[in-house]
C-alpha atoms as one frame of an Amber mdcrd trajectory, in Angstrom:
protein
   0.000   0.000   0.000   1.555   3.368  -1.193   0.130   6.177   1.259   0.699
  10.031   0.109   1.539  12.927   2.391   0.729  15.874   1.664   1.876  19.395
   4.321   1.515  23.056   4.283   2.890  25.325   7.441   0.065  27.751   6.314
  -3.665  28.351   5.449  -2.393  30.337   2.854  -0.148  27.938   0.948  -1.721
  25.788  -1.128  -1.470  21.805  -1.192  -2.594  20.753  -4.907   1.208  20.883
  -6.392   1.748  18.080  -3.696  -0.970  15.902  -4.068  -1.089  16.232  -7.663
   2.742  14.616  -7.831   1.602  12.119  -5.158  -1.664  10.973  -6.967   0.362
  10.481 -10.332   3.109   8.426  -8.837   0.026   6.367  -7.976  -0.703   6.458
  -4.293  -3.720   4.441  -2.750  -4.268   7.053  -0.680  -3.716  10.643  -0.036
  -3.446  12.480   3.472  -3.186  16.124   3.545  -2.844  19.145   6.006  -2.491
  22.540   6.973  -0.251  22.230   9.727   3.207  23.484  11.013   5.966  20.492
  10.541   7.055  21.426  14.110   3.872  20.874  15.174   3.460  17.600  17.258
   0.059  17.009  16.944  -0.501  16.617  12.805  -3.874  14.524  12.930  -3.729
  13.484   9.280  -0.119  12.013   9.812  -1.253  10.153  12.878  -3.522   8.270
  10.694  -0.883   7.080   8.310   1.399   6.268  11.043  -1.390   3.948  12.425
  -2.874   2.344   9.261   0.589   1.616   7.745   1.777  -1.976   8.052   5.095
  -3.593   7.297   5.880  -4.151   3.626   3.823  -0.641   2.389   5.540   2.770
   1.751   4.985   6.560   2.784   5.160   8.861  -0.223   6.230  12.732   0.125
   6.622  14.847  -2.690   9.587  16.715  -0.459  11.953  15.471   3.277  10.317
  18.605   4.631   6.691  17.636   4.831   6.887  15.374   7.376   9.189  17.657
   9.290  12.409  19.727  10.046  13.664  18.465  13.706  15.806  15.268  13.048
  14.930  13.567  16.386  11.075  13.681  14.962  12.509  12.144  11.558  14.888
   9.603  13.028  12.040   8.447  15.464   9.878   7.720  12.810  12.661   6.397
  10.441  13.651   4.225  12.595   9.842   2.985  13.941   9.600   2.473   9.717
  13.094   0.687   9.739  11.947  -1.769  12.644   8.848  -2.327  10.968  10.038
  -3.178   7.900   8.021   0.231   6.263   9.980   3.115   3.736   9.911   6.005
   2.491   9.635   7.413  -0.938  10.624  11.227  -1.449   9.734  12.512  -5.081
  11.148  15.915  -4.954  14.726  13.841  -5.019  13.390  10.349  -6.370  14.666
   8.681  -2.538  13.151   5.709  -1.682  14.423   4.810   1.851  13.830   0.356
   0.885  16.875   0.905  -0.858  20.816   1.310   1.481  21.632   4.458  -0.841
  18.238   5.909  -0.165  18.513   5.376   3.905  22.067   6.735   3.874  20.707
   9.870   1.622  17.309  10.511   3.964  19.251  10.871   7.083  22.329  12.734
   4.986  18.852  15.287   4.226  17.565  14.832   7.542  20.387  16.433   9.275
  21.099  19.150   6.989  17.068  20.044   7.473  17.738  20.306  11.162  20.615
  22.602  10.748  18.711  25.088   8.456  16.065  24.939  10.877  18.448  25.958
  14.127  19.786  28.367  11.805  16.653  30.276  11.225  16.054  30.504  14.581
  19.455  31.267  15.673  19.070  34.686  13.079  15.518  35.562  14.631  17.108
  35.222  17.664  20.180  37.744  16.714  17.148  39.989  15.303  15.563  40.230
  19.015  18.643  40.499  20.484  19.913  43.633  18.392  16.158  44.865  18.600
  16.277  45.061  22.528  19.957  46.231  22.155  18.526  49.707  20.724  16.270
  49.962  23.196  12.870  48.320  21.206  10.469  45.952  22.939   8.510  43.267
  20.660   4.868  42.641  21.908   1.740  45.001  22.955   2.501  47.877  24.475
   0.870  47.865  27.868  -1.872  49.432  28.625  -1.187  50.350  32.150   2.044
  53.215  31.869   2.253  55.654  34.765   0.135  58.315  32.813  -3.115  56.271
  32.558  -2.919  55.176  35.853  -2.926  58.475  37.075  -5.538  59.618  35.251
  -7.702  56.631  36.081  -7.476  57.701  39.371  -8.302  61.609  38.615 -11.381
  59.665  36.623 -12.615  57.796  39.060 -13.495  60.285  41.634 -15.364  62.629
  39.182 -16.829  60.075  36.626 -18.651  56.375  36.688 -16.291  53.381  35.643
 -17.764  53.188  32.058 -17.480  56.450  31.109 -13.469  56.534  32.706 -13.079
  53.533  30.439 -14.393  54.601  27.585 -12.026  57.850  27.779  -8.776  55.938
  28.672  -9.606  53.345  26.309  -9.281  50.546  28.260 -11.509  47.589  29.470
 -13.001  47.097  33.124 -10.298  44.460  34.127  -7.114  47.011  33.202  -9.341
  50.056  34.689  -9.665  48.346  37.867  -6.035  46.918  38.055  -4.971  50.346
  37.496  -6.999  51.897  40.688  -4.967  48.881  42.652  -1.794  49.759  41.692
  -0.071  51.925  44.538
């Protein structure tokens, strides 16, 4: 049994390039998702990975469907391995029932993993120069020294709502603001 695999990171990528190479290399049947490959819980994989039985094969059209962190890939190669199940990788015509192919998928699995620590190593470097010059990432809070004074000025001439509504802020940051000393 030849099962296809089919993975997007986002809703906004599109999946019929995949399983358009994966239904003419003839698979029996076709899983697909919108789902990040560092994402632990891909449903649609699950299913493969419990349906598939010793002897049939997992088609991708490309390594980095099924994922980018090699301990992921080597847990499942080697589940596949023990169970006598391979791999078949279109983008680069690897099919893992053959020594050259296993040798070549973990070659590709390991490189994968480096690109992947070295994307976050360089967002990393990014927040780290960011901060050095003084910039913050996330929402700016709501509750600076200003609007907690003047929710206090509010609240002893106005009603709550109409404070809020001024300040611009909801009842839970209006009343943690009054708290603060």
């Amino acid at each position: 049994m030849k099962y296809g695999y089919a993975r997007v990171s986002t809703a906004a990528q599109n999946l019929e390039v995949q399983i358009e190479k994966l239904k003419a290399y003839g698979c029996d049947e076709i899983y697909a998702e919108k789902q990040s490959g560092a994402n632990n819980s891909r449903q649609r994989l699950s299913l493969i990975l419990e349906k598939i039985q010793p002897g049939d094969h997992l088609v991708l059209y490309d390594l980095s469907r099924l994922g980018r962190l090699d301990s992921k890939l080597r847990a499942i190669l080697d589940d596949f391995e023990e169970r006598k199940i391979h791999f078949i990788f279109l983008n680069m015509n690897i099919d893992t029932s053959t020594s050259m192919g296993k040798f070549f998928y973990k070659v590709m699995a390991a490189v994968d993993e480096m690109i992947r620590e070295e994307i976050c190593r360089k967002v990393q470097d990014g927040i780290n120069y960011a901060r050095s010059q003084g910039r913050r990432g996330g929402k700016p809070p709501k509750l600076l020294p200003q609007v907690i004074q003047r929710a206090k000025e509010l609240h002893r001439l106005i009603p709550p709502e109409e404070a809020q509504k001024i300040l611009g802020i909801g009842k839970t940051t209006y009343y943690k603001a009054l708290k603060v000393a």
